[in-house]
Biotite code that builds the C-alpha atoms (Angstrom):
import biotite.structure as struc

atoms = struc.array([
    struc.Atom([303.895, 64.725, -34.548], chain_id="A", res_id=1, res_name="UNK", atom_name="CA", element="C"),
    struc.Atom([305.483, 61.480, -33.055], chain_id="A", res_id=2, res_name="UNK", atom_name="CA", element="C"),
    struc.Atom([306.455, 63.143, -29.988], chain_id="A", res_id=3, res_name="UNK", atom_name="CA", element="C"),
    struc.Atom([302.877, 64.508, -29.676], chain_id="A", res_id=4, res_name="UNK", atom_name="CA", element="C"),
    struc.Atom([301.315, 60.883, -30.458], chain_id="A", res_id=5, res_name="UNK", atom_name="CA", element="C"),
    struc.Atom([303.539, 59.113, -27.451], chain_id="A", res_id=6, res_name="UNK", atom_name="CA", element="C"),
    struc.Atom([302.710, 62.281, -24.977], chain_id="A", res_id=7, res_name="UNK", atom_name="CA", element="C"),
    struc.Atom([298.992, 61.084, -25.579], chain_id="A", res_id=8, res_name="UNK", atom_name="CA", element="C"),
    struc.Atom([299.448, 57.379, -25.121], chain_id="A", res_id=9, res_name="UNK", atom_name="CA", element="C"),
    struc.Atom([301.518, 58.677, -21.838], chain_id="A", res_id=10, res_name="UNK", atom_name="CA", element="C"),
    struc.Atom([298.496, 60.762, -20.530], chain_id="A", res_id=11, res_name="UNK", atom_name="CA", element="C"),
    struc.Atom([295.664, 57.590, -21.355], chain_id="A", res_id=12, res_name="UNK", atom_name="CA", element="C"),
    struc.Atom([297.300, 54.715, -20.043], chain_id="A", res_id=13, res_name="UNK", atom_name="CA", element="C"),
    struc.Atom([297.772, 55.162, -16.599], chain_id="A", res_id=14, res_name="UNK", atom_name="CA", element="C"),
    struc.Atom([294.205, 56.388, -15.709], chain_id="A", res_id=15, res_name="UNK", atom_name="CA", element="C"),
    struc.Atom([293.288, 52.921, -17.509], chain_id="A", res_id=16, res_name="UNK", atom_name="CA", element="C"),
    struc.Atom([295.439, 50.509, -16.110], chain_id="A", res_id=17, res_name="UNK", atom_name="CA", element="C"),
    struc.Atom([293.999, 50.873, -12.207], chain_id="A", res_id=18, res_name="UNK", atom_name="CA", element="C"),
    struc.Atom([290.886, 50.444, -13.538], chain_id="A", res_id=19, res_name="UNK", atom_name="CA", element="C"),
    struc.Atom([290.860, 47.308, -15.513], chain_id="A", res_id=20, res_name="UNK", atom_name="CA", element="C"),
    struc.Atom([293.283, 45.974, -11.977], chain_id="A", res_id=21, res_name="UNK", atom_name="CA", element="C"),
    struc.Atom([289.849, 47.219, -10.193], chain_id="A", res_id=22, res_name="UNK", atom_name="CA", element="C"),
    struc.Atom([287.896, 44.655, -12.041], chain_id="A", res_id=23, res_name="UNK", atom_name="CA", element="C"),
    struc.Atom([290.006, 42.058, -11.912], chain_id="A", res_id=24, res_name="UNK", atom_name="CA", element="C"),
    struc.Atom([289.668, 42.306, -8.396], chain_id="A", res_id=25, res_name="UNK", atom_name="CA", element="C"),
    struc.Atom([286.223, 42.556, -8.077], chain_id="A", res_id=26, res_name="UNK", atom_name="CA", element="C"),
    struc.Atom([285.763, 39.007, -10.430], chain_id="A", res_id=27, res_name="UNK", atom_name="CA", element="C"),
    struc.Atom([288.096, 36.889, -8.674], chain_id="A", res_id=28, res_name="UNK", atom_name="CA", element="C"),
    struc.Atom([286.118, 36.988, -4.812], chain_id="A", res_id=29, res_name="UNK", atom_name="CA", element="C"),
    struc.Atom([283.118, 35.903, -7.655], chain_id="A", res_id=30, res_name="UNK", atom_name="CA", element="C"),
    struc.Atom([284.525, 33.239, -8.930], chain_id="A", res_id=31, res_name="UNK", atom_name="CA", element="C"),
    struc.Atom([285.915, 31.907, -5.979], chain_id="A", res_id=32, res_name="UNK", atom_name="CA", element="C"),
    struc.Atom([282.128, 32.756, -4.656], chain_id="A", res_id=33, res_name="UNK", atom_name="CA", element="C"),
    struc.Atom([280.563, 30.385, -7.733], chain_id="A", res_id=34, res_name="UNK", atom_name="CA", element="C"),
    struc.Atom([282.672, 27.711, -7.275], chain_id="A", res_id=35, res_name="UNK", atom_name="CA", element="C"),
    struc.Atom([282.602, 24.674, -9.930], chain_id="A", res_id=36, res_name="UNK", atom_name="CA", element="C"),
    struc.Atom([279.968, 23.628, -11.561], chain_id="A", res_id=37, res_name="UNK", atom_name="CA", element="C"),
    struc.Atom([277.105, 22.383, -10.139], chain_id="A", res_id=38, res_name="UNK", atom_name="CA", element="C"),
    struc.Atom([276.063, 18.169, -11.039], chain_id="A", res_id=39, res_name="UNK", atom_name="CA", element="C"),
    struc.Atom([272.722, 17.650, -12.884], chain_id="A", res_id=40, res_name="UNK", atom_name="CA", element="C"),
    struc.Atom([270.353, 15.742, -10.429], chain_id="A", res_id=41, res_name="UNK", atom_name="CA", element="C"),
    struc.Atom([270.044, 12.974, -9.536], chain_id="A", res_id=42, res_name="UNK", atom_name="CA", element="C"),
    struc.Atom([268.051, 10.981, -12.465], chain_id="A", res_id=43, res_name="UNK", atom_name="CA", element="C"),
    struc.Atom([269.034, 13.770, -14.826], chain_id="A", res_id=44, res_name="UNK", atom_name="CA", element="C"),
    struc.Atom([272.300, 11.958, -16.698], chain_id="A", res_id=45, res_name="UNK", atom_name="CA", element="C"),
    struc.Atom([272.966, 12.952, -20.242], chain_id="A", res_id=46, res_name="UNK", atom_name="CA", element="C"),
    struc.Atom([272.403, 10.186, -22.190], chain_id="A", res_id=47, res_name="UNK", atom_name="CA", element="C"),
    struc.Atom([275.008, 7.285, -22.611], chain_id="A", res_id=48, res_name="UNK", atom_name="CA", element="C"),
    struc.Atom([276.753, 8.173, -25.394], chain_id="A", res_id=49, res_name="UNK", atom_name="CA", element="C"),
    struc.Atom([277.604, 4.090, -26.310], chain_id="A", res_id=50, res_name="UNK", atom_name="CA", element="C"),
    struc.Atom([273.250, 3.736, -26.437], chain_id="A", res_id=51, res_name="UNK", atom_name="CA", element="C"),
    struc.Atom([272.027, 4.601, -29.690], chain_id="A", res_id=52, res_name="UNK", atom_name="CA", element="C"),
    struc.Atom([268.530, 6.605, -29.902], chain_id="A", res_id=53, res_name="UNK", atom_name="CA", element="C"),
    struc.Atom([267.081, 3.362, -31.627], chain_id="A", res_id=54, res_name="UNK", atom_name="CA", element="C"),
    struc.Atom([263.830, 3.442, -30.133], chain_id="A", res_id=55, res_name="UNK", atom_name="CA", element="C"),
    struc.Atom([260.356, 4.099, -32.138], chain_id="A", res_id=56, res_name="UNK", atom_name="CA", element="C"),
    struc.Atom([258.070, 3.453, -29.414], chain_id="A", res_id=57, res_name="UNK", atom_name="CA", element="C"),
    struc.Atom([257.607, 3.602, -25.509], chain_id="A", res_id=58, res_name="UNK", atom_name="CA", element="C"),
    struc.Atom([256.921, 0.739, -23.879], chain_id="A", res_id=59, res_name="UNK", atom_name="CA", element="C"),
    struc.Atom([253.949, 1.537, -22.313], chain_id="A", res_id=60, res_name="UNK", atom_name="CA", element="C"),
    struc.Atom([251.298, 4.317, -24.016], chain_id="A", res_id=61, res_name="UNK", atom_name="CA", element="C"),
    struc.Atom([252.095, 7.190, -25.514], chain_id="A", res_id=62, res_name="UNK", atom_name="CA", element="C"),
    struc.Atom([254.515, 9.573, -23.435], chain_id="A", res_id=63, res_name="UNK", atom_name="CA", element="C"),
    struc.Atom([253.947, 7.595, -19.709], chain_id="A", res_id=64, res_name="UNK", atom_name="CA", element="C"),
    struc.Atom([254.747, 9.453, -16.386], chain_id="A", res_id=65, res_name="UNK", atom_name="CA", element="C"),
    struc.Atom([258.183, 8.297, -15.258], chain_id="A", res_id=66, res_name="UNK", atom_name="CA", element="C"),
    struc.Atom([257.468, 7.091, -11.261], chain_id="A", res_id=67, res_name="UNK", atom_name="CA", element="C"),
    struc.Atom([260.996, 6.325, -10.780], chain_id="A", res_id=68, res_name="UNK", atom_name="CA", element="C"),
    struc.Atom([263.966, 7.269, -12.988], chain_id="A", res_id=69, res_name="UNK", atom_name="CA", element="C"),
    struc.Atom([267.470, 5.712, -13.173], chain_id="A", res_id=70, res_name="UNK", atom_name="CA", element="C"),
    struc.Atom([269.661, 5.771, -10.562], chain_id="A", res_id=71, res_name="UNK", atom_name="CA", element="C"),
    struc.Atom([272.964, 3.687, -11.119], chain_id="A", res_id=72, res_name="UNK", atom_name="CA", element="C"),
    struc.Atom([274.342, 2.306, -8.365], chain_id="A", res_id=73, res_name="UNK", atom_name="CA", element="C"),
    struc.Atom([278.141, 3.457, -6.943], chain_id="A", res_id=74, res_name="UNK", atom_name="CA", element="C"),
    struc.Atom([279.473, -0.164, -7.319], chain_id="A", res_id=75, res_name="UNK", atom_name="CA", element="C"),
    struc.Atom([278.058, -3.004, -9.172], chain_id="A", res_id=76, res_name="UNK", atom_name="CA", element="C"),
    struc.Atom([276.221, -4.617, -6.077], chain_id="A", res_id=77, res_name="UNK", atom_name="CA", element="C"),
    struc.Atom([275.330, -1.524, -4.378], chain_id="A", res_id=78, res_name="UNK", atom_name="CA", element="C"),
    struc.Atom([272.189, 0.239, -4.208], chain_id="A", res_id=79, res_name="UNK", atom_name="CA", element="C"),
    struc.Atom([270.466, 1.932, -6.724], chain_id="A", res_id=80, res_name="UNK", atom_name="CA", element="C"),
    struc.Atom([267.462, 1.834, -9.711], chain_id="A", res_id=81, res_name="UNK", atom_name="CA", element="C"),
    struc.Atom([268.855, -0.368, -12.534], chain_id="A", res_id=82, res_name="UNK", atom_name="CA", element="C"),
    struc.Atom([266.195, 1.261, -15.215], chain_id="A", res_id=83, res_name="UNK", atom_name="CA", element="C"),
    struc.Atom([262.838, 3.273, -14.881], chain_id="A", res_id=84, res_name="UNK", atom_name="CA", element="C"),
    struc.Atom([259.263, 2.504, -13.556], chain_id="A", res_id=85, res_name="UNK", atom_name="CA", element="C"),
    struc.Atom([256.887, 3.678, -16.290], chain_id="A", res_id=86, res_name="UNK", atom_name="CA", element="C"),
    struc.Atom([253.068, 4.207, -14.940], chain_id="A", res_id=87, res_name="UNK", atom_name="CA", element="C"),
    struc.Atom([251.114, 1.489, -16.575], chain_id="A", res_id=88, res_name="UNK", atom_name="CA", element="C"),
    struc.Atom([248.235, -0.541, -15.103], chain_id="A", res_id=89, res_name="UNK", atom_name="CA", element="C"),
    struc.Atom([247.555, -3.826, -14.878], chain_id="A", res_id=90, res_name="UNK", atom_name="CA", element="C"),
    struc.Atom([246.450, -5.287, -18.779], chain_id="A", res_id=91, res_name="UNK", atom_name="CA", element="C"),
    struc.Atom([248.385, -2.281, -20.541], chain_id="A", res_id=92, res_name="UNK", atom_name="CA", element="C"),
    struc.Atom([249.855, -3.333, -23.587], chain_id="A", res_id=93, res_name="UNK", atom_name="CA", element="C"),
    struc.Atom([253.538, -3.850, -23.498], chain_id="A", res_id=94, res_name="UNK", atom_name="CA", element="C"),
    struc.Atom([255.407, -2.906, -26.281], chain_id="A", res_id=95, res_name="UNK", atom_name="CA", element="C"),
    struc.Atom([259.290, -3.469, -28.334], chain_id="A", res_id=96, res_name="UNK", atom_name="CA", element="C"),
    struc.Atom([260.976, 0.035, -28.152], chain_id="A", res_id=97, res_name="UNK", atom_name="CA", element="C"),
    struc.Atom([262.846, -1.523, -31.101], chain_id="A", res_id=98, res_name="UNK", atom_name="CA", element="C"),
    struc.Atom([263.542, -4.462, -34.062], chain_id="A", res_id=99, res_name="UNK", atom_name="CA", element="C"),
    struc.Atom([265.094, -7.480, -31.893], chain_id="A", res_id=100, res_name="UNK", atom_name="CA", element="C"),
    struc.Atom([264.978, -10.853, -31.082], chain_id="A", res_id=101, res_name="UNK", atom_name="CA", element="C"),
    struc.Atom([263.231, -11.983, -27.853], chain_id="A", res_id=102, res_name="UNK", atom_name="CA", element="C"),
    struc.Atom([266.176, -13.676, -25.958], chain_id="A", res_id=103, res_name="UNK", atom_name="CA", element="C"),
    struc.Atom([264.033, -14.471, -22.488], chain_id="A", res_id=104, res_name="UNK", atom_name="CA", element="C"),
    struc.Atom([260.173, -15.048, -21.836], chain_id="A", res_id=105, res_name="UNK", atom_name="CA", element="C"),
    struc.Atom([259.414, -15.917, -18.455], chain_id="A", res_id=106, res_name="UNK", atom_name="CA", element="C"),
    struc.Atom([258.897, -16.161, -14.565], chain_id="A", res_id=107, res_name="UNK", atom_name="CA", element="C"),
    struc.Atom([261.440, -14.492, -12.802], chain_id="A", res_id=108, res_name="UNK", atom_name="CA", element="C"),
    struc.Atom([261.264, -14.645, -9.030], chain_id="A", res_id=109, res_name="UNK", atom_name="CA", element="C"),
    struc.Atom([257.434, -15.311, -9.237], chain_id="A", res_id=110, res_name="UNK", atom_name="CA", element="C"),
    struc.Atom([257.040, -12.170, -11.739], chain_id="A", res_id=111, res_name="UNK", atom_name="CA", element="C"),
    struc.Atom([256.910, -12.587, -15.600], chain_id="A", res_id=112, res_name="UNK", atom_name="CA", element="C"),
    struc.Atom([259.498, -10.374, -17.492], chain_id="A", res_id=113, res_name="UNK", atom_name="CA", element="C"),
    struc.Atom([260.402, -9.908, -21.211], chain_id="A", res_id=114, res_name="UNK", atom_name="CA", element="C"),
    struc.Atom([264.155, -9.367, -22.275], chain_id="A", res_id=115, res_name="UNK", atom_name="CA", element="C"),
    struc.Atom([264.891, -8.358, -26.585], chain_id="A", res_id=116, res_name="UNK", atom_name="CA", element="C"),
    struc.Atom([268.402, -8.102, -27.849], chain_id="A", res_id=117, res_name="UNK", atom_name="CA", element="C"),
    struc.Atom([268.022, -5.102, -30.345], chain_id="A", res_id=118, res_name="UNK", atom_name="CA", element="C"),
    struc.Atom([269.033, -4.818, -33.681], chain_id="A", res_id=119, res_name="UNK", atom_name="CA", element="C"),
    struc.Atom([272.459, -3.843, -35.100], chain_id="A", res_id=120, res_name="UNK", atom_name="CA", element="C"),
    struc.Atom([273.120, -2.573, -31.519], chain_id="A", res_id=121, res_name="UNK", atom_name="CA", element="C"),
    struc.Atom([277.078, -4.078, -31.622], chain_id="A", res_id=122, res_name="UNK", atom_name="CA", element="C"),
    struc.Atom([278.583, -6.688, -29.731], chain_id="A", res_id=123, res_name="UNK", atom_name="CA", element="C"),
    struc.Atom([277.017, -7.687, -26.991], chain_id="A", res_id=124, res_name="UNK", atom_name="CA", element="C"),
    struc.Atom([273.918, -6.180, -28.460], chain_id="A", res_id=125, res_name="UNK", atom_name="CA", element="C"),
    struc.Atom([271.521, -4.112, -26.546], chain_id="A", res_id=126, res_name="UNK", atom_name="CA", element="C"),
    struc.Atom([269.092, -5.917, -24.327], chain_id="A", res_id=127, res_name="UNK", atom_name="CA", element="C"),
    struc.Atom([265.766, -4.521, -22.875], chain_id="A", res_id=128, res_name="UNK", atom_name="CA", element="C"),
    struc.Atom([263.954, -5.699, -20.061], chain_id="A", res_id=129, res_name="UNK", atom_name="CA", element="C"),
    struc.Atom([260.545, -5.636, -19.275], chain_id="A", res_id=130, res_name="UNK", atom_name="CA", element="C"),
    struc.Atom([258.168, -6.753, -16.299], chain_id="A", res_id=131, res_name="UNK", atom_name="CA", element="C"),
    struc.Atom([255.906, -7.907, -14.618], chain_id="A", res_id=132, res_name="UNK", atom_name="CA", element="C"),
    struc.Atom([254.717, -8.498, -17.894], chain_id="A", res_id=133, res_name="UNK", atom_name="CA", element="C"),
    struc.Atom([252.487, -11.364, -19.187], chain_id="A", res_id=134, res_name="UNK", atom_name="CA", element="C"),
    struc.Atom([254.391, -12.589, -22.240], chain_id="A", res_id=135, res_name="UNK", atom_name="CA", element="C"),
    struc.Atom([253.159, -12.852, -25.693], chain_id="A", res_id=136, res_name="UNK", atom_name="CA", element="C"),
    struc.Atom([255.865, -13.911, -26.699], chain_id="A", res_id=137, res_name="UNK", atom_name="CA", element="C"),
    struc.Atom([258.498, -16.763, -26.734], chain_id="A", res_id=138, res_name="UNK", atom_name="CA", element="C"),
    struc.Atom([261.843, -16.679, -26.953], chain_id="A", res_id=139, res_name="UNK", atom_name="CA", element="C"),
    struc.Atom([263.933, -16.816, -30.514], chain_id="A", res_id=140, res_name="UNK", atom_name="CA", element="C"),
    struc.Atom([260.517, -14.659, -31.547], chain_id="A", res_id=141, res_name="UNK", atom_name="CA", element="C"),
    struc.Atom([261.133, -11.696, -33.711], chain_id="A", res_id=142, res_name="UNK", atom_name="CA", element="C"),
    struc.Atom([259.052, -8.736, -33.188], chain_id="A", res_id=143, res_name="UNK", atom_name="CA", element="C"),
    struc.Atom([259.392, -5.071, -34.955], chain_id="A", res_id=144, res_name="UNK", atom_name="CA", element="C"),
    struc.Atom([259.434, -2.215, -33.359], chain_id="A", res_id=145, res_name="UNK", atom_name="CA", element="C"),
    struc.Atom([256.370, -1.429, -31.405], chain_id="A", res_id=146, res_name="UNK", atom_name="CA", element="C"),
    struc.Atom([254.674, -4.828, -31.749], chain_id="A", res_id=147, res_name="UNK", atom_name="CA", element="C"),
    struc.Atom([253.285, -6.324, -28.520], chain_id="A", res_id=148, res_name="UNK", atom_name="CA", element="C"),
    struc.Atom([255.446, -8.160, -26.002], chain_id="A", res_id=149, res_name="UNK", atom_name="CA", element="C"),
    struc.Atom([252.184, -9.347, -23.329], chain_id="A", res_id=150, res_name="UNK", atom_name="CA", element="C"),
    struc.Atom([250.804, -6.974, -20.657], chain_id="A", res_id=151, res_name="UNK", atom_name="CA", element="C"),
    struc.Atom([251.347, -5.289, -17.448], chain_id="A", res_id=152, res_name="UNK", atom_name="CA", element="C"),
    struc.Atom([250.998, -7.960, -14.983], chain_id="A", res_id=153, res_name="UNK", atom_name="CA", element="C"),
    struc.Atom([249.201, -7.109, -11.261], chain_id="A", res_id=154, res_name="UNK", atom_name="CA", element="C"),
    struc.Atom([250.523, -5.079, -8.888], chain_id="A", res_id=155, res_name="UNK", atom_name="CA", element="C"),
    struc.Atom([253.509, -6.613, -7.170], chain_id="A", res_id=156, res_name="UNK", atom_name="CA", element="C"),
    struc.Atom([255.978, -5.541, -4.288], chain_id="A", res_id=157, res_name="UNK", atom_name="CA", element="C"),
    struc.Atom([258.829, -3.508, -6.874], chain_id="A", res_id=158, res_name="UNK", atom_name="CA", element="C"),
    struc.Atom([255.588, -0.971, -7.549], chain_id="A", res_id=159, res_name="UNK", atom_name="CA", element="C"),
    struc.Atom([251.999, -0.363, -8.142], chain_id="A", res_id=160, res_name="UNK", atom_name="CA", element="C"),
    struc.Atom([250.700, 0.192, -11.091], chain_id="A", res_id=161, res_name="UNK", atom_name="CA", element="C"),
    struc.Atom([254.014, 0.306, -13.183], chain_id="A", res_id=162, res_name="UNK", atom_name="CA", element="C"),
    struc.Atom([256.088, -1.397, -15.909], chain_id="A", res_id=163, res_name="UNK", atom_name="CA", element="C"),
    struc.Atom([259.851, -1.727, -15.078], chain_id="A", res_id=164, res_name="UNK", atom_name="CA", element="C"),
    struc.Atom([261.936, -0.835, -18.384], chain_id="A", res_id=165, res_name="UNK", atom_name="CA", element="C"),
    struc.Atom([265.886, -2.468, -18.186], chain_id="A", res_id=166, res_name="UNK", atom_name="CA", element="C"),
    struc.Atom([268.517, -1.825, -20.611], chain_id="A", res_id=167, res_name="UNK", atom_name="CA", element="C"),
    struc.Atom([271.866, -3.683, -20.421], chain_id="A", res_id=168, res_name="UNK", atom_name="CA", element="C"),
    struc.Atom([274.637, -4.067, -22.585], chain_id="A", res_id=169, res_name="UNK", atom_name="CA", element="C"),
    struc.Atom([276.192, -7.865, -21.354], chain_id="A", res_id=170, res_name="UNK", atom_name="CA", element="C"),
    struc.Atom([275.969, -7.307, -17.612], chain_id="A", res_id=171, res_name="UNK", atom_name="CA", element="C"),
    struc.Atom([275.780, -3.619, -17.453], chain_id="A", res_id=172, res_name="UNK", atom_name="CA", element="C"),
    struc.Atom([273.360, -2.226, -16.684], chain_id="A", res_id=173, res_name="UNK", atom_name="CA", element="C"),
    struc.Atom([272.376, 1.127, -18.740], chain_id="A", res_id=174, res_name="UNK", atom_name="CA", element="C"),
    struc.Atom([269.580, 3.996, -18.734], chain_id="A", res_id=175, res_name="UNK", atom_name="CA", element="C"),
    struc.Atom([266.912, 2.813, -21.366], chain_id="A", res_id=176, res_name="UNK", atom_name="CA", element="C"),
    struc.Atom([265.458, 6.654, -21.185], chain_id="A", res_id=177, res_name="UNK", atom_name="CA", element="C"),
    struc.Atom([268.763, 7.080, -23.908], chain_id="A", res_id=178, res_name="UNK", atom_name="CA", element="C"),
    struc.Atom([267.036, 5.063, -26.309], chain_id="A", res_id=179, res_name="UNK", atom_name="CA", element="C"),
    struc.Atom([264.776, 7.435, -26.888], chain_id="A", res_id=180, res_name="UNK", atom_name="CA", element="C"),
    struc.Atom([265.598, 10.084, -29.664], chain_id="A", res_id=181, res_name="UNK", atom_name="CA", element="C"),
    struc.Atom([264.187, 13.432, -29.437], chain_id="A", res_id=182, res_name="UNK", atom_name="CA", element="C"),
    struc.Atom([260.699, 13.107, -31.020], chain_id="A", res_id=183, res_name="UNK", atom_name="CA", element="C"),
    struc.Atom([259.720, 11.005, -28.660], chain_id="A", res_id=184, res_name="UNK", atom_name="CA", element="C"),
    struc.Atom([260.579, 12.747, -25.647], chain_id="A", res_id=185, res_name="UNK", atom_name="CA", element="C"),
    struc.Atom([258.749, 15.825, -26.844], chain_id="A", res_id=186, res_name="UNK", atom_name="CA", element="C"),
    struc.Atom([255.975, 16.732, -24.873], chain_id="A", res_id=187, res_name="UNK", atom_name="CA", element="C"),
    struc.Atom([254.847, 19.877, -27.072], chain_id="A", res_id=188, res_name="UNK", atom_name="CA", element="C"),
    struc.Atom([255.128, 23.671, -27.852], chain_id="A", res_id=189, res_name="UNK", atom_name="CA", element="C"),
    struc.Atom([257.956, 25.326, -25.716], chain_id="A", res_id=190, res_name="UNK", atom_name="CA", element="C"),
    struc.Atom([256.229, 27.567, -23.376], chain_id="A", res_id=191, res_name="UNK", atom_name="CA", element="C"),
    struc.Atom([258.064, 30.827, -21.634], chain_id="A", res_id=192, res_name="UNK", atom_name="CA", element="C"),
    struc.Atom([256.544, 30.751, -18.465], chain_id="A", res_id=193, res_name="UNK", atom_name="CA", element="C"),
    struc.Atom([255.649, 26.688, -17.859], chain_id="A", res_id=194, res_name="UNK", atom_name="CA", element="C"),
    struc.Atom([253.193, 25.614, -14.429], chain_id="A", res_id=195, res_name="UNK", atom_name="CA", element="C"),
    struc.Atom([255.293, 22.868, -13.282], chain_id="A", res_id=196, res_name="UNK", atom_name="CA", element="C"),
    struc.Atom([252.811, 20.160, -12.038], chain_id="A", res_id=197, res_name="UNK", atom_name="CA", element="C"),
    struc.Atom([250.056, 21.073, -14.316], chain_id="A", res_id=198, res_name="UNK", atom_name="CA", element="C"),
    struc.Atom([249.404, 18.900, -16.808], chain_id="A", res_id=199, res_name="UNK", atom_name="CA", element="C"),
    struc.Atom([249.403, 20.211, -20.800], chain_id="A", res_id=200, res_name="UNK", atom_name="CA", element="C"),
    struc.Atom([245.282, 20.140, -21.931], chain_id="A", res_id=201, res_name="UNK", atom_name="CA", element="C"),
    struc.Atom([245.147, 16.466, -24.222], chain_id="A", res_id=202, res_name="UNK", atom_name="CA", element="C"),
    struc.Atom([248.775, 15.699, -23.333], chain_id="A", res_id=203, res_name="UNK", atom_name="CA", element="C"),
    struc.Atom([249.820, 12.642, -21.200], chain_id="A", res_id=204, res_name="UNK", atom_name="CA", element="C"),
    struc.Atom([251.270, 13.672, -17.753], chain_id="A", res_id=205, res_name="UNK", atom_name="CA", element="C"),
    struc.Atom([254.621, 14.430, -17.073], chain_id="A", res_id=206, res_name="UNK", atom_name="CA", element="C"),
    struc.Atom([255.751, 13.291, -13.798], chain_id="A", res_id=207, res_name="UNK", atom_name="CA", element="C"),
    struc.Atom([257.081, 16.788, -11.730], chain_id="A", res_id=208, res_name="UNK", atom_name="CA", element="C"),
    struc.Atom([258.865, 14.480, -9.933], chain_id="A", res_id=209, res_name="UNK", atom_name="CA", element="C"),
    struc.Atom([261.239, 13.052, -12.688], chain_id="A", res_id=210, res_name="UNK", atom_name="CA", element="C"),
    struc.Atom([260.362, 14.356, -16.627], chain_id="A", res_id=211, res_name="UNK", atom_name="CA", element="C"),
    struc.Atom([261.053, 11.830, -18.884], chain_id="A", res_id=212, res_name="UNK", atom_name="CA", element="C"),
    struc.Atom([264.139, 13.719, -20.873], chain_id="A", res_id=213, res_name="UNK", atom_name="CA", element="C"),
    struc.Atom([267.577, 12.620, -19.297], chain_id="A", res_id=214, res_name="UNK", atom_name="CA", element="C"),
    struc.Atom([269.748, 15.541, -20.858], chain_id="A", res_id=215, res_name="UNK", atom_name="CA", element="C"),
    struc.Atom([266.858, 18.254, -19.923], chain_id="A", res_id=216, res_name="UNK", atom_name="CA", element="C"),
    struc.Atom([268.135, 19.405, -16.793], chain_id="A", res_id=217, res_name="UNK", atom_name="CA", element="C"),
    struc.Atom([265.012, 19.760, -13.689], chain_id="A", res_id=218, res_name="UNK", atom_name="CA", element="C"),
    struc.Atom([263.723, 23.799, -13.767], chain_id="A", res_id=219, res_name="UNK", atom_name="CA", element="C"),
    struc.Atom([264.734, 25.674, -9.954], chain_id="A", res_id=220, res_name="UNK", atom_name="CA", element="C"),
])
């Protein structure tokens, strides 16, 4: 019986072997083919991992169409979009994405701009920028979360019609998109076969430019 057993592992083996060296042959020109992984887009960055998701509002309305998403610069004076431009027209109500302290209320470079150093956020804490934006407020103020900062100022030469949302940490500068948790970067139902540039019936507009979800990557 043992001699019979090793005559049939004899007989199967060999007929297996070139085959499974056939497919290995076939997979590597594929691979090679592929090549590494693709980057996200540009704008598309998973969320900072050192920003916490402490934000209960947006800024600006309810889910606003992102003109302009982040685009970190390669070096710290080079060239680039330190934060997002939210649509927003002039009078909008401008609103704290989170519990802070108001640390800056004023003209900068002829344009008003609101700055809050978040809550529990670490050391330096998180700071949010805002503007052009007609302050409400005054600094050493603190506001809850969602409570009103000022309003969109006029149309000036960074963008028309827009609200400019900063996030730093000290003197770095950080995407304020990774504030937001989940919830609020829901824009409905998933839906198997979406019309990109269509907007959702009683849904705010989602720009098909630049979504507002940094860790979605952009459909192809």
């Amino acid at each position: 019986m043992r001699w019979v057993r090793a005559c049939v592992r004899v007989a199967v083996l060999p007929p297996v072997l070139p085959f499974l060296a056939v497919l290995i042959l076939l997979a590597v020109p594929a691979l090679q083919a592929a090549g590494p992984p693709r980057p996200a887009p540009a704008g598309w960055e998973l969320p900072d991992p050192a920003v916490p998701a402490v934000a209960r509002h947006w800024p600006v309305g309810t889910r606003p169409v992102v003109l302009r998403g982040w685009e970190p610069p390669a070096t710290p004076y080079g060239r680039g979009h330190r934060g997002v431009d939210l649509a927003a027209s002039s009078g909008t109500p401008v609103r704290a994405v989170a519990a802070g302290r108001v640390s800056f209320a004023g003209p900068v470079g002829g344009r008003g701009v609101v700055s809050v150093e978040l809550t529990g956020t670490g050391e330096p804490p998180l700071r949010t920028t805002y503007g052009p934006v007609r302050a409400a407020v005054r600094k050493g103020d603190e506001v809850a979360a969602g409570e009103v900062l000022g309003t969109v100022e006029p149309p000036g030469p960074h963008c028309t019609a827009c609200l400019h949302w900063g996030l730093l940490r000290g003197e770095v500068y950080l995407n304020p998109l990774s504030l937001l948790p989940p919830w609020l970067l829901d824009t409905g139902p998933s839906r198997l076969l979406p019309v990109l540039g269509v907007a959702v019936p009683g849904r705010a507009e989602i720009s098909p430019a630049r979504r507002a979800a940094p860790w979605r990557p952009r459909p192809r």
